[in-house]
C-alpha positions in Angstrom: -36.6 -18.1 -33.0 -35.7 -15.4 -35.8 -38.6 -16.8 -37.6 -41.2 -16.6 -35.1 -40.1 -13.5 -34.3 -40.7 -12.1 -38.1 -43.8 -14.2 -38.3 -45.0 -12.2 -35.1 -43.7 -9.2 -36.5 -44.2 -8.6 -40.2 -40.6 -7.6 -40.2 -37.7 -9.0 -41.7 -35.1 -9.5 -39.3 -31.1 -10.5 -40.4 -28.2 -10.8 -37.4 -24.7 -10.7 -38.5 -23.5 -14.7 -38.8 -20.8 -15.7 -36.9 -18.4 -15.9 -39.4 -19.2 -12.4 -40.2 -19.3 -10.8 -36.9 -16.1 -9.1 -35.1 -14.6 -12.4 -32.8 -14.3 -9.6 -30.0 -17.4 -7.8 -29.8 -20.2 -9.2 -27.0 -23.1 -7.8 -29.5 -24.5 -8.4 -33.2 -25.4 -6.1 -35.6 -29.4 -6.7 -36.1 -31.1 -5.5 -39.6 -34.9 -4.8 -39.2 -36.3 -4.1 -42.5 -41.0 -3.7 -43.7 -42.8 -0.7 -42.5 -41.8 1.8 -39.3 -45.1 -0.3 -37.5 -43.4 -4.0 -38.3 -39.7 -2.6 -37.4 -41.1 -1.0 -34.2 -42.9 -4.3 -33.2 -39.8 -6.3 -34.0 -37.8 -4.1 -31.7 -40.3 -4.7 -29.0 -40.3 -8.4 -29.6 -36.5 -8.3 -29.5 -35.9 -6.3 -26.8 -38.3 -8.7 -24.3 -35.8 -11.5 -25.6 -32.9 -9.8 -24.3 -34.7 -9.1 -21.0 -35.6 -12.2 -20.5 -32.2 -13.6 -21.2 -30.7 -10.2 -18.8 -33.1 -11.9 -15.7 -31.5 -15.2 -16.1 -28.0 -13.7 -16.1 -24.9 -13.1 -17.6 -23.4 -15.7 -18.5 -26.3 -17.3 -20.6 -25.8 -16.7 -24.3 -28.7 -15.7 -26.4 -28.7 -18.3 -29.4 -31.8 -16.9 -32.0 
């Protein structure tokens, strides 16, 4: 899904990994990185992901 999403973007997009990310926190930090345009459209892109998942409820986990 990350790819589809930069491929849709333009952005480059980079989640903290797993073995990276704080064991006790429910959220990820997310790295957007190409022009303020691609960034903005990857935020869009990433934010109707989470609304999507937010409609189906909480306890389905977002795997991108």
């Amino acid at each position: 899904m990350i790819k589809n999403l930069q491929q849709r973007s333009g952005a480059r997009i980079q989640i903290t990994r797993d073995a990276d990310a704080d064991p006790t926190s429910l959220t990820r930090d997310v790295e957007l990185m190409g022009t303020q345009e691609q960034i903005s459209r990857a935020e869009e892109l990433i934010n109707e992901v989470i609304a999507e998942v937010m409609i189906q409820g909480p306890e389905v986990t977002l795997w991108i």
